[in-house]
Backbone bond lengths (Angstrom), bond angles and torsions (degrees), N, CA, C in turn:
res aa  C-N    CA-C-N  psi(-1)  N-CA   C-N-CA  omega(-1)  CA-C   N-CA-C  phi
1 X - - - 1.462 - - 1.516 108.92 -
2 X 1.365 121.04 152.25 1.682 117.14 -165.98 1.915 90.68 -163.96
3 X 1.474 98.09 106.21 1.407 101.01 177.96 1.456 103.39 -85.15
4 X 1.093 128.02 125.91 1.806 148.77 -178.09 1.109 106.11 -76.53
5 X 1.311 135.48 -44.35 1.324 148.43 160.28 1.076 132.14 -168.62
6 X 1.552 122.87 138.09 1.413 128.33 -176.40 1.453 112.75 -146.50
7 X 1.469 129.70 155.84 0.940 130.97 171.42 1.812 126.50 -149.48
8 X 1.104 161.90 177.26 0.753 143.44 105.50 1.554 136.04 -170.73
9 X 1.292 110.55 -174.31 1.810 107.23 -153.55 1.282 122.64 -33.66
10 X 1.930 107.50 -55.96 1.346 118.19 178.01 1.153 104.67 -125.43
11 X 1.752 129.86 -164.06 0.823 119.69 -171.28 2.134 95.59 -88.28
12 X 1.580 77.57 133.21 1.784 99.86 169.54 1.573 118.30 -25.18
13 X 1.439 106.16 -52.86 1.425 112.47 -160.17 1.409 96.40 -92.39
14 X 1.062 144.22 12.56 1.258 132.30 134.57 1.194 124.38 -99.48
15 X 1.010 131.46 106.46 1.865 137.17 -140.33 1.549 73.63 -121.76
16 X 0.803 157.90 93.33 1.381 143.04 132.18 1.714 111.09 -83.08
17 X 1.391 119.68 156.29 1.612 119.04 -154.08 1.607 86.93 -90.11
18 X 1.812 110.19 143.54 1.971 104.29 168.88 1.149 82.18 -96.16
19 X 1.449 125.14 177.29 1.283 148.33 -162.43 1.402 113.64 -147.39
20 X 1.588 120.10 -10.16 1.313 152.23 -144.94 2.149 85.92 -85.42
21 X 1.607 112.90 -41.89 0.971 104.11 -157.18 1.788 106.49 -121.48
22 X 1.186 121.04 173.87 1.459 100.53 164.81 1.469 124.16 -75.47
23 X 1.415 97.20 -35.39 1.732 116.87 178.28 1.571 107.93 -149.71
24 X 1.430 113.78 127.49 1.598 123.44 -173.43 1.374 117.02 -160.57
25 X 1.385 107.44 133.52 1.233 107.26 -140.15 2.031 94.04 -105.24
26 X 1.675 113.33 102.10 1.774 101.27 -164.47 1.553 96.58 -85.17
27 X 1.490 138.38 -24.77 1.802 112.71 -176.01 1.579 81.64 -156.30
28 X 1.284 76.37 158.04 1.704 115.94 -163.51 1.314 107.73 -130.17
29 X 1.475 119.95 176.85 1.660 127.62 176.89 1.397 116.74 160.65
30 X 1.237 125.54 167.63 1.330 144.44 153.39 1.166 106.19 -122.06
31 X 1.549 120.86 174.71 1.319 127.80 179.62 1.865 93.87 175.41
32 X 1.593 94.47 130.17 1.888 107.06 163.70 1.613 101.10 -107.96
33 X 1.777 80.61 163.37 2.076 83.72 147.85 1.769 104.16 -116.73
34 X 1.366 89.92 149.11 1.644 98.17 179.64 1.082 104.55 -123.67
35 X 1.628 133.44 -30.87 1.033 117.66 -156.57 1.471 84.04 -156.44
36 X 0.876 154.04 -42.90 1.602 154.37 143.59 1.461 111.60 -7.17
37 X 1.306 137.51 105.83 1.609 135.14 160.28 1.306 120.58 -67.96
38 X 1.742 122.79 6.59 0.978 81.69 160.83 2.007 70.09 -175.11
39 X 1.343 120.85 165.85 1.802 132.37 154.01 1.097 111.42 -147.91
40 X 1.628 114.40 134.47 1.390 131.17 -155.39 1.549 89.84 -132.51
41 X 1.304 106.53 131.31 2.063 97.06 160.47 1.668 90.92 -134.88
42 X 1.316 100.06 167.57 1.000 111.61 -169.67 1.297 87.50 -175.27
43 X 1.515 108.16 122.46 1.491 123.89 -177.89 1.975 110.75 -160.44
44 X 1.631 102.27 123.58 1.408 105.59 -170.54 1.468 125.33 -55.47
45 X 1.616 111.07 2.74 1.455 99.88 167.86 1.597 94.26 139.46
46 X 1.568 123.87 126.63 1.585 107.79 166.07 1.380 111.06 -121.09
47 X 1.234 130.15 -175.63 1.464 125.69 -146.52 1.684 89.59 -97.69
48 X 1.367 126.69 -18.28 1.309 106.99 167.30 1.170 117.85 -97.82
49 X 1.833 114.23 -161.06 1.602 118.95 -179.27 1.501 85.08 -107.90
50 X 1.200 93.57 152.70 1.199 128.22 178.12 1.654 109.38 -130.96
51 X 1.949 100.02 136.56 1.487 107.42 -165.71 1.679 101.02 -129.75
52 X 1.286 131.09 130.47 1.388 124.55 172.28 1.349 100.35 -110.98
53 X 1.240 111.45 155.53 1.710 117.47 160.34 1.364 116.27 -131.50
54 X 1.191 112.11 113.91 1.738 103.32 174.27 1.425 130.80 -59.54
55 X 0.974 143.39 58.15 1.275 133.09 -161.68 1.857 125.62 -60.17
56 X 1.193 99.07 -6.75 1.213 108.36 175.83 1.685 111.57 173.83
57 X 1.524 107.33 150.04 1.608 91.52 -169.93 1.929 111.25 105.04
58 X 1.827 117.11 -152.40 1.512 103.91 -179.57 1.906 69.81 -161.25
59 X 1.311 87.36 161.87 1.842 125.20 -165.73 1.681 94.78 -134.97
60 X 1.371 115.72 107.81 1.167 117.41 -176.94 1.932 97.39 -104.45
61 X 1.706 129.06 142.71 1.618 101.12 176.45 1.334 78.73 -165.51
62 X 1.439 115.66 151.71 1.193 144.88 175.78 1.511 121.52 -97.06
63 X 1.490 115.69 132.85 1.246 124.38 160.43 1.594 116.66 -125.80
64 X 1.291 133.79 107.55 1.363 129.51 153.92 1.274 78.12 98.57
65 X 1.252 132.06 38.32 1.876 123.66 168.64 1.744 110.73 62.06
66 X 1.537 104.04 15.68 1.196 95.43 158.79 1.722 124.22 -132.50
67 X 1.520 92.78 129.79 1.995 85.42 -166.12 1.438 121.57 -97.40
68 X 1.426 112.56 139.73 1.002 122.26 172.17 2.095 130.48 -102.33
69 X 0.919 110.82 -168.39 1.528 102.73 -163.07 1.439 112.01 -128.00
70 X 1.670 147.63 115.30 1.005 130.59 155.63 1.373 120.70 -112.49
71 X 1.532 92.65 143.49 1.338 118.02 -174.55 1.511 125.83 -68.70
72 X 0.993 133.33 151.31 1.683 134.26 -175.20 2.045 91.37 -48.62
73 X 0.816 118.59 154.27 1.385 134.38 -165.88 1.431 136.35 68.63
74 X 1.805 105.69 -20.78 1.146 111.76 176.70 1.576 130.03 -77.30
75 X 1.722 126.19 159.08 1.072 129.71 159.91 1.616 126.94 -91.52
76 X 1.361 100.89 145.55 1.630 108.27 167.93 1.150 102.77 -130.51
77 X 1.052 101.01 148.19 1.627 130.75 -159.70 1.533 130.12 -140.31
78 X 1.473 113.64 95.56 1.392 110.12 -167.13 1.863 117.53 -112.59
79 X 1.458 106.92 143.11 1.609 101.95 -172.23 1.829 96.79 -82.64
80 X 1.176 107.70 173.01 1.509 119.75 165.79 1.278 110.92 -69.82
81 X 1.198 130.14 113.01 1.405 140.03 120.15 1.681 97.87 156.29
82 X 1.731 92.78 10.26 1.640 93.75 -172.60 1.574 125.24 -88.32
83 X 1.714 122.08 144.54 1.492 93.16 -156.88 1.893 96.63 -89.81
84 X 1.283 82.80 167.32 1.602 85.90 -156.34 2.034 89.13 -130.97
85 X 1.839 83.20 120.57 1.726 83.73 177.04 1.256 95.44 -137.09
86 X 1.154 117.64 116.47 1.792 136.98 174.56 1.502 112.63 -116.06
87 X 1.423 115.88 -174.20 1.832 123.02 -158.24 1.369 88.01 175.00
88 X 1.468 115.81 140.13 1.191 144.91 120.60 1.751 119.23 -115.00
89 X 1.830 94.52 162.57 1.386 106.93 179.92 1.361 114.33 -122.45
90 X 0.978 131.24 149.35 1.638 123.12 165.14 1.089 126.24 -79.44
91 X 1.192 126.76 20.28 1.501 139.99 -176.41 1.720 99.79 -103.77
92 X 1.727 111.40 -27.16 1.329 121.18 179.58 1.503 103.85 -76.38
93 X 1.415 126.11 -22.42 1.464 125.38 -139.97 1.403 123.98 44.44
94 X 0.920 146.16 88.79 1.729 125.47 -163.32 1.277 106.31 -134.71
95 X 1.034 129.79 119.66 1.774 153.36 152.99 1.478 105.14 -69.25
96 X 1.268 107.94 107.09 1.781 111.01 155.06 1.469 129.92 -143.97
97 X 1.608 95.02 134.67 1.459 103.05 -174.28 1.914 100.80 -92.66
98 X 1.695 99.12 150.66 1.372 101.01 -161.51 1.860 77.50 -148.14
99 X 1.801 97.10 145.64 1.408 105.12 -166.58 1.877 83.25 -129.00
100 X 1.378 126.64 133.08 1.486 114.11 136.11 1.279 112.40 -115.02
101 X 2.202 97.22 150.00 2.061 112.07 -160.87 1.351 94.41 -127.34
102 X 0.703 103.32 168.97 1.765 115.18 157.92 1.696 104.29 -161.43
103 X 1.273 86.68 176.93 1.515 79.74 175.03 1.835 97.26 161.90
104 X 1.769 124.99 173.66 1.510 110.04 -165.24 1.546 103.86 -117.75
105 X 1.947 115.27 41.43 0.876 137.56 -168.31 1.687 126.50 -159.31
106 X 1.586 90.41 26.72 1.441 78.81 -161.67 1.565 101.49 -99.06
107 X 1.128 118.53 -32.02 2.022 111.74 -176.98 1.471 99.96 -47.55
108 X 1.472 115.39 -34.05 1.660 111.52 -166.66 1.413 104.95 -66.33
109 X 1.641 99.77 -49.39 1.608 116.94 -176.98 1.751 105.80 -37.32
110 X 1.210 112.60 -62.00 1.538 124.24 -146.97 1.494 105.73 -103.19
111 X 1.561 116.76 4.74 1.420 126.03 167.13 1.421 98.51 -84.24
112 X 1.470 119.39 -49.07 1.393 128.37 -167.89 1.381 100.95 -74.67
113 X 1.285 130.67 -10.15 1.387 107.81 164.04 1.656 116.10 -115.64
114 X 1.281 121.58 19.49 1.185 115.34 148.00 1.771 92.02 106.60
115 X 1.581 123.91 -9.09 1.660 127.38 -145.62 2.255 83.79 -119.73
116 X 1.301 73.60 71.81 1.937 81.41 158.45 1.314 103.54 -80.67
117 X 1.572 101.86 130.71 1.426 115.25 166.68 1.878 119.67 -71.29
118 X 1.242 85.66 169.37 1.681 100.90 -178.10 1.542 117.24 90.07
119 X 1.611 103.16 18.63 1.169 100.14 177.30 1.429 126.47 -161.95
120 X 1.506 150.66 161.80 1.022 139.49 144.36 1.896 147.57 -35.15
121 X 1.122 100.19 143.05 1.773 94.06 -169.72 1.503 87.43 -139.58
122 X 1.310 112.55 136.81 1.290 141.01 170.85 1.621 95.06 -64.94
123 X 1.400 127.58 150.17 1.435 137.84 177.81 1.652 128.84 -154.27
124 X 1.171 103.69 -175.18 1.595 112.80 170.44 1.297 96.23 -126.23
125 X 2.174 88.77 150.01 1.786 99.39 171.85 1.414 105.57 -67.76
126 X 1.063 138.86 136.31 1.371 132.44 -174.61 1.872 104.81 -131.94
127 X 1.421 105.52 138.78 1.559 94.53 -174.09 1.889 98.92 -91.01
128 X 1.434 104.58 -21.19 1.452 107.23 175.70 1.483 122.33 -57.50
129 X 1.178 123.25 -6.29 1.356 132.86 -167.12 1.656 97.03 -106.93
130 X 1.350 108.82 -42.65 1.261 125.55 176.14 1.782 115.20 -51.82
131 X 1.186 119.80 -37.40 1.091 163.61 170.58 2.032 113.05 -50.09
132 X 1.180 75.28 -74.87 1.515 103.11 164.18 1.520 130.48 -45.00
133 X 1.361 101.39 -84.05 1.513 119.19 155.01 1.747 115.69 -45.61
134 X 1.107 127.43 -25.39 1.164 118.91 178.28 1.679 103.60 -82.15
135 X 1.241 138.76 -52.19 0.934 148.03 124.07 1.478 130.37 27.17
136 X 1.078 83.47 -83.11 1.620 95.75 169.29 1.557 133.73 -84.97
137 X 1.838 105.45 -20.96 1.598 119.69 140.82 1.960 115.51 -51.03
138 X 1.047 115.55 -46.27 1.565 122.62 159.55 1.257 127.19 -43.15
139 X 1.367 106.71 -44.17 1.518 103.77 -155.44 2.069 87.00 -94.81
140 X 1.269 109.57 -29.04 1.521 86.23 -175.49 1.799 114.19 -92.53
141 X 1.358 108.12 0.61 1.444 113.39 160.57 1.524 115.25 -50.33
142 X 1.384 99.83 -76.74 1.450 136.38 -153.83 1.762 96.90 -70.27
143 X 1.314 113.92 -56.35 1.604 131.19 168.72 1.291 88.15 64.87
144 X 1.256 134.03 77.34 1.587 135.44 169.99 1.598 118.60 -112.09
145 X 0.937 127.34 158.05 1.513 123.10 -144.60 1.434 115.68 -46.50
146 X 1.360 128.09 103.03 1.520 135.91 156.94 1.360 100.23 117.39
147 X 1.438 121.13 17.10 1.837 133.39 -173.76 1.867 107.35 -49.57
148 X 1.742 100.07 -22.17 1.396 106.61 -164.11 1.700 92.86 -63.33
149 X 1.687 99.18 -57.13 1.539 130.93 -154.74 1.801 91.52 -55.79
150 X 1.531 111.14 -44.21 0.970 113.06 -159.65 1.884 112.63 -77.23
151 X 1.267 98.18 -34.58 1.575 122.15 153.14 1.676 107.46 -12.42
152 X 1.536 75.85 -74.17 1.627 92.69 -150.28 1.956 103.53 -74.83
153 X 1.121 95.22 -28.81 1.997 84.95 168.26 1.265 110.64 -68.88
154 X 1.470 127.20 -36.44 1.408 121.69 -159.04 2.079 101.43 -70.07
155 X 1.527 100.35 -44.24 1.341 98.50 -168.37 1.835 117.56 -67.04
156 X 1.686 82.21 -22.43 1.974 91.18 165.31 1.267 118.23 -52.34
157 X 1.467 107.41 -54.40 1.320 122.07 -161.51 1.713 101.15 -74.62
158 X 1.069 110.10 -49.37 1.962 104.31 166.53 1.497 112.73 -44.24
159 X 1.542 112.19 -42.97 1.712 108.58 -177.51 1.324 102.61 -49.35
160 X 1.897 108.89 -67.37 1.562 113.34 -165.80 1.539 118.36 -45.55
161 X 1.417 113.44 -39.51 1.549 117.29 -166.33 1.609 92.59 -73.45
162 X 1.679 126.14 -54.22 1.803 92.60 -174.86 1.209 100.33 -69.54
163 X 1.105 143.57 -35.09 1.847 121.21 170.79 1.451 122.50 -2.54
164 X 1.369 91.13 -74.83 1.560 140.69 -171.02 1.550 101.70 -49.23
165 X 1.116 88.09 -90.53 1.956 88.50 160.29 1.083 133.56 -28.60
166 X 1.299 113.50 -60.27 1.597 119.05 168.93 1.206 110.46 -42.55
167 X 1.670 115.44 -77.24 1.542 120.38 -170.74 1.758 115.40 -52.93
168 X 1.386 108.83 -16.33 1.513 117.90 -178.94 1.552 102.10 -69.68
169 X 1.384 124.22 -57.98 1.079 136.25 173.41 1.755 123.06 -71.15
170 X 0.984 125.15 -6.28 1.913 131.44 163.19 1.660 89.98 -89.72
171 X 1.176 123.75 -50.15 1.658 119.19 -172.56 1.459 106.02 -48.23
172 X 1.601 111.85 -60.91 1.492 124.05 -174.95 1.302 116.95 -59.95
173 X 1.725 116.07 -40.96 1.424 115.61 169.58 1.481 114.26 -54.11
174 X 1.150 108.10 -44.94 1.818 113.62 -166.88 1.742 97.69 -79.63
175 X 0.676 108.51 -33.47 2.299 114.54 173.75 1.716 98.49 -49.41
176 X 1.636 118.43 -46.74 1.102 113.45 -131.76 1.666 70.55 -96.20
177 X 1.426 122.65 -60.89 1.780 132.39 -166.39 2.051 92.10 -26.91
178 X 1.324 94.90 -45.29 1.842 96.82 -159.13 1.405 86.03 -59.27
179 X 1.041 121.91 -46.22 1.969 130.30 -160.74 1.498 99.96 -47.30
180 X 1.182 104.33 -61.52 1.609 129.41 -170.88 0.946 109.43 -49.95
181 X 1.593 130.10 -65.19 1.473 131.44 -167.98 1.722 95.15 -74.61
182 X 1.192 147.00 -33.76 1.127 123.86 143.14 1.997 144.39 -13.49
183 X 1.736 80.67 -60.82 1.606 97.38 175.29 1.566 113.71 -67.36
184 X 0.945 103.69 -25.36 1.980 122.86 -169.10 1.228 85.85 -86.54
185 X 1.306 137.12 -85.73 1.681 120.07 -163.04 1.293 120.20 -68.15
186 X 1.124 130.20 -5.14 1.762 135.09 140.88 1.965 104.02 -44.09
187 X 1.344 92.49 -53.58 1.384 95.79 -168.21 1.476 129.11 -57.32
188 X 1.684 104.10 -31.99 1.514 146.85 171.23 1.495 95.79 -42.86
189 X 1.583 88.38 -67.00 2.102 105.43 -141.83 1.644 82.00 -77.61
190 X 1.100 138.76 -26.88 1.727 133.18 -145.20 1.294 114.92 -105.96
191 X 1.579 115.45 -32.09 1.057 105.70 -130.61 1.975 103.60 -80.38
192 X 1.350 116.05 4.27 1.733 106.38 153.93 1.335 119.21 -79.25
193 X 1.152 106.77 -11.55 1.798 94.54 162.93 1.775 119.79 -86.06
194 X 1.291 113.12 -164.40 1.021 131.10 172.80 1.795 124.74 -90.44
195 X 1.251 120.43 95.00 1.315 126.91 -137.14 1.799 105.77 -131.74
196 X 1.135 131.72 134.96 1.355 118.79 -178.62 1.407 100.31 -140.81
197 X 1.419 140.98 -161.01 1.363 158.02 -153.18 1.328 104.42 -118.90
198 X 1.323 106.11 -44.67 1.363 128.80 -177.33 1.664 121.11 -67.68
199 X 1.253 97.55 -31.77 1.358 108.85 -179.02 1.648 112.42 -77.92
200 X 1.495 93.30 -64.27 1.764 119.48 156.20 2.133 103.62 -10.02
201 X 1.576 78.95 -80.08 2.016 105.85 -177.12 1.769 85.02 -34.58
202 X 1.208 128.85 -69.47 1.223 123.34 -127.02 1.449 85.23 -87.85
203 X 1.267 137.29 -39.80 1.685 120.76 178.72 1.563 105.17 -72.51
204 X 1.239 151.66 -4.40 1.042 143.53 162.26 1.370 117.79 -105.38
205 X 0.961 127.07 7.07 1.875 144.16 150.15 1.316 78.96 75.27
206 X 1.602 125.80 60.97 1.482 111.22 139.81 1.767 119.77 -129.19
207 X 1.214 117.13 175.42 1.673 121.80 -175.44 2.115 93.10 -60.49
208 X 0.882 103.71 118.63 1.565 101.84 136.00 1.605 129.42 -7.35
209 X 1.520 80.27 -68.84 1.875 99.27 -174.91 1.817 107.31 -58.55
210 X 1.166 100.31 -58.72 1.297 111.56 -167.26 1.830 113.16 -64.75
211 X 1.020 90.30 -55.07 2.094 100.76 169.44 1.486 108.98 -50.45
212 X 1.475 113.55 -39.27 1.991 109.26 -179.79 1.295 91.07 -75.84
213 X 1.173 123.32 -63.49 2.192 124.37 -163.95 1.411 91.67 -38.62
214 X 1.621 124.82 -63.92 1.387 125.03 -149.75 1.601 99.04 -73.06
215 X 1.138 131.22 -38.62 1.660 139.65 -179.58 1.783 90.87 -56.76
216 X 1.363 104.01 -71.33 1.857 88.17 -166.26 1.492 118.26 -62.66
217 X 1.096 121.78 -5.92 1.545 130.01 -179.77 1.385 101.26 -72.70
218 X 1.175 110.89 -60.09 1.931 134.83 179.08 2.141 101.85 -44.32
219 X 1.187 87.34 -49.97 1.760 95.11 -146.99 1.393 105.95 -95.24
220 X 2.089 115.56 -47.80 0.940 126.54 177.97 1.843 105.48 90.02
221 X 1.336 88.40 9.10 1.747 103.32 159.56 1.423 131.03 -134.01
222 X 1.013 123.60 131.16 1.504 94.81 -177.51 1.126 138.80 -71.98
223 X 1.401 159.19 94.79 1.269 145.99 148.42 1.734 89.54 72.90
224 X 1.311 99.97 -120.63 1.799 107.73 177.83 1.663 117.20 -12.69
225 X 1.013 115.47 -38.11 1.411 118.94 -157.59 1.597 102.86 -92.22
226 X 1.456 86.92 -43.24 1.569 87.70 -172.21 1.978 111.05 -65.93
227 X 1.450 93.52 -25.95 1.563 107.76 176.89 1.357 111.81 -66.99
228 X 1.466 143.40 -15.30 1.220 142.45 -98.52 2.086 76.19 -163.64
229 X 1.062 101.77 -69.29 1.569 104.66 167.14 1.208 118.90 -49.47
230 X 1.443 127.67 -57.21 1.216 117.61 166.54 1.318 132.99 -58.53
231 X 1.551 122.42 -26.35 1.201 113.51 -174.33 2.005 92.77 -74.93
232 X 1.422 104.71 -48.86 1.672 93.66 -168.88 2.166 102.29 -38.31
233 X 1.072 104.65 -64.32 1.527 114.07 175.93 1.223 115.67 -8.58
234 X 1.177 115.04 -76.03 1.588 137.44 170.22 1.755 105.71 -60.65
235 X 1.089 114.84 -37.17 1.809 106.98 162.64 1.414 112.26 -52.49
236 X 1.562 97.04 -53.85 1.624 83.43 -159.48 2.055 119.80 -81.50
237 X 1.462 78.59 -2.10 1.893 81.80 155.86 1.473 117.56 -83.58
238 X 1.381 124.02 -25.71 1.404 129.49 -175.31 1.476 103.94 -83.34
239 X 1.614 116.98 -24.09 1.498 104.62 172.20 1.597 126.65 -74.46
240 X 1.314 106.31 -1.21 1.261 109.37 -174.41 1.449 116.09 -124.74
241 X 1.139 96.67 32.85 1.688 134.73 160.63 2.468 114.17 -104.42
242 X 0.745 111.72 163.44 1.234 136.95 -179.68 1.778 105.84 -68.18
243 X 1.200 119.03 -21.08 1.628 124.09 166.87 1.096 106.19 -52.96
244 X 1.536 99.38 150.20 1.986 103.96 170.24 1.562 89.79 -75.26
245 X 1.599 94.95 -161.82 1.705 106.47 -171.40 1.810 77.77 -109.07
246 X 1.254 134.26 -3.68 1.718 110.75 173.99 1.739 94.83 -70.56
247 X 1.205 91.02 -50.73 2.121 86.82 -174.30 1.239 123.26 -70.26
248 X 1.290 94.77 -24.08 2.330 93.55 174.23 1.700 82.41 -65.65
249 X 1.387 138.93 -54.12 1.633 121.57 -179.63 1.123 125.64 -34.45
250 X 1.427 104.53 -51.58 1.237 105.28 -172.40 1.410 131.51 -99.13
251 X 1.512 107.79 -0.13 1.608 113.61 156.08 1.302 111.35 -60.32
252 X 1.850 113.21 -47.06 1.339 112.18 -169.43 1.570 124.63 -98.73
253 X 1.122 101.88 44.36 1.683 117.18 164.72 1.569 102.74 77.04
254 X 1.095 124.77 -6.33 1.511 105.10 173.20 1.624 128.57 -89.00
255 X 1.457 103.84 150.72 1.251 114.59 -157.96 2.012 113.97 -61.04
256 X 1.113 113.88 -8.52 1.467 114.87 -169.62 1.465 105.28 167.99
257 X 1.312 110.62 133.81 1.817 131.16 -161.10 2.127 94.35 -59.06
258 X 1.322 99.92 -34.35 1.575 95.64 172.28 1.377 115.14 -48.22
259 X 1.754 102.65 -76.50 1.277 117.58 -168.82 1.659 114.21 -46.44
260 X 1.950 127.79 -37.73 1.229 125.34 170.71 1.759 105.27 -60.42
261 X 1.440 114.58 -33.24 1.560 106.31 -145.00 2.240 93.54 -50.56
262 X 1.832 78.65 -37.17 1.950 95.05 -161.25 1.179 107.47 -62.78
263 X 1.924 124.68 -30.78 1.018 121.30 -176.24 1.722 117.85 -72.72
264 X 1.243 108.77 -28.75 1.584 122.11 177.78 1.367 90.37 -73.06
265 X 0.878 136.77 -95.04 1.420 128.15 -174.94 0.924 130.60 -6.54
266 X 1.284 120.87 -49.91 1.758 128.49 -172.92 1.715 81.83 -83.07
267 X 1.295 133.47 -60.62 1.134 95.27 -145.99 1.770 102.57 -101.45
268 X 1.399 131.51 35.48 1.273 132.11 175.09 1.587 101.05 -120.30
269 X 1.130 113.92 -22.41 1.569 126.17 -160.65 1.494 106.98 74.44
270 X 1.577 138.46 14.46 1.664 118.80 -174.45 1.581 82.15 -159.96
271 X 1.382 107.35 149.58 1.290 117.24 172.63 1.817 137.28 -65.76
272 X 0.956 161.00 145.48 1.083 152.94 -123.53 1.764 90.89 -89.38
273 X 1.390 131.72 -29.52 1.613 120.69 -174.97 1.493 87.60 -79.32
274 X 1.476 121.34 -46.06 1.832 99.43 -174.85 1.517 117.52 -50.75
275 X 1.144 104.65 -40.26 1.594 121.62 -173.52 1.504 91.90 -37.23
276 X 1.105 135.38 -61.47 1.600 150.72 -77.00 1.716 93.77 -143.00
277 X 1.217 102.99 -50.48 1.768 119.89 174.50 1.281 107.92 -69.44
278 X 1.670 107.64 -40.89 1.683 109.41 -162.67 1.725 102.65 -91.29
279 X 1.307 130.95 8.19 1.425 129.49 152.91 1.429 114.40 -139.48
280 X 1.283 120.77 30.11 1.731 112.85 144.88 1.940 106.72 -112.88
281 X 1.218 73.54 -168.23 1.720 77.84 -178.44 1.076 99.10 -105.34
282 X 1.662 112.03 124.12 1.562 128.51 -165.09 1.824 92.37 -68.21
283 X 1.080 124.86 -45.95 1.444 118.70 -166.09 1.296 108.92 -59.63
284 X 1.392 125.91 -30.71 1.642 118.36 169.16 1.211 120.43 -106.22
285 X 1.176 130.86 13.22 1.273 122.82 -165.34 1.783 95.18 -157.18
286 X 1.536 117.28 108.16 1.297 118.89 155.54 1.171 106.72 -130.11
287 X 1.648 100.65 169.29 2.313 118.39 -156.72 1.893 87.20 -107.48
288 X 1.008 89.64 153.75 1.729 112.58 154.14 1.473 129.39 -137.02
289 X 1.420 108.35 60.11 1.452 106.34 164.33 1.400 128.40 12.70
290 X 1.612 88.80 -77.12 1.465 106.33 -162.89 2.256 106.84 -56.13
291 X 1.248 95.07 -37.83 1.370 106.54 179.22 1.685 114.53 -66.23
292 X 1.561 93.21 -27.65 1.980 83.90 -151.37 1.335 100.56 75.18
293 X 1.299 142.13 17.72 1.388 110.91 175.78 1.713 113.47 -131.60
294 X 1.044 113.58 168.66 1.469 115.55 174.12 1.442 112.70 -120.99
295 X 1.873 101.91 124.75 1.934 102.61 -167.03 1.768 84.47 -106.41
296 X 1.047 103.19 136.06 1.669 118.20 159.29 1.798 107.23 -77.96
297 X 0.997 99.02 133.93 1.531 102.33 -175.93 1.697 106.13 -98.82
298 X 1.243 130.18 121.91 1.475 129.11 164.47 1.580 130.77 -71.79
């Protein structure tokens, strides 16, 4: 473990709450691992809040014996008196800046910005935070005339900006969810026609590029694939219907009973008549390829 910098008002381990301010920020820090495999704290709770930021790296921390994971950008966020058990590894590399505030205003403070303590917030790497925190490691080093006063704006102004961020990013998530369920019931109503991303992009006035990136991020498929899955889906309910396999094709948007046979294949492992044999009842129901047709047997 190798603290990069730290500083603050009094001594740390007496966290007692000031009251002097609404919000004020008494010690500050960074800290990596370089050579350390691993730093664990675990402490039953101190009378202030306590703020980490990952700036790079992962923040592993426990609640109720069960742990969770933050990612390079995210915040953790702890109330006073709460016990607080965190981990990093050096296998993560991880840089984190960590602020403790107090102050005789802060539930109001951190209600009004949406940042309830006792918990994690998803984030961005931000160099403004970087900025910040350095800042306010400065001002309680150096403690030069009004460092308290100056304290206490800087750690405001860190609240507002992850605010800011946060709510920037729930806005954009929920922008994009509306986008999505858009692209998906296109996919629903369309997908026996002839249908692309591109087309999609252009009736919803967005890039191509950007609508596939944001779809596979969302889904973990791309666009095509996910289109491509569904139509097999809906095939393989139509194969176990009385249709040849040319018309289960061509209900489900594909261009020619060939081109589906290869696509079922690759992705069922057996061809659309195995499909077809291996969940009806072979005694009443056999395929003829060669026909396109399906004979019911008496």
């Amino acid at each position: 473990m190798l603290t990069i910098n730290s500083s603050c008002y009094s001594d740390s381990k007496i966290d007692l709450p000031n009251y002097e301010y609404p919000v004020v920020a008494t010690s500050a820090g960074r800290y990596a691992l370089f050579t350390r495999d691993c730093f664990r704290e675990d402490h039953p709770g101190r009378q202030d809040y306590h703020l980490l930021y990952v700036k790079s790296g992962k923040l592993y921390y426990s609640i109720k014996n069960k742990q969770h994971c933050i990612q390079a950008g995210g915040i953790l966020l702890y109330n006073p008196k709460e016990p607080q058990h965190y981990e990093c590894f050096l296998a993560d590399a991880p840089d984190i800046y960590w602020v403790y505030f107090t102050g005789n205003d802060v539930d109001n403070t951190l209600s009004g910005l949406a940042l309830s303590p006792g918990g994690a917030f998803p984030g961005t790497i931000s160099p403004e935070y970087d900025a910040v925190f350095d800042n306010i490691i400065n001002e309680l080093l150096y403690r030069k005339l009004h460092f308290m006063d100056v304290s206490s704006m800087l750690i405001q102004q860190l609240l507002f900006l992850i605010s800011r961020n946060i709510c920037t990013m729930t806005y954009i998530s929920s922008r994009n969810d509306l986008i999505l369920e858009k692209v998906v019931a296109i996919f629903n109503s369309n997908y026996q026609q002839k249908i692309s991303i591109t087309s999609i992009a252009r009736e919803l006035n967005y890039s191509s590029s950007w609508l596939s990136k944001t779809f596979t991020k969302h889904f973990g498929l791309s666009p095509k694939d996910y289109l491509t899955n569904l139509r097999i889906e809906k095939a393989k309910s139509l194969l176990l219907s009385t249709m040849s396999i040319k018309q289960v094709a061509e209900l489900t948007g594909f261009p020619d009973q060939m081109y589906f046979s290869r696509v079922f294949t690759n992705r069922e492992g057996m061809t659309p008549s195995q499909y077809r044999q291996k969940h009806l009842d072979t005694a009443l129901v056999s395929t003829s390829e060669a026909e396109g047709t399906v004979i019911k047997r008496r």
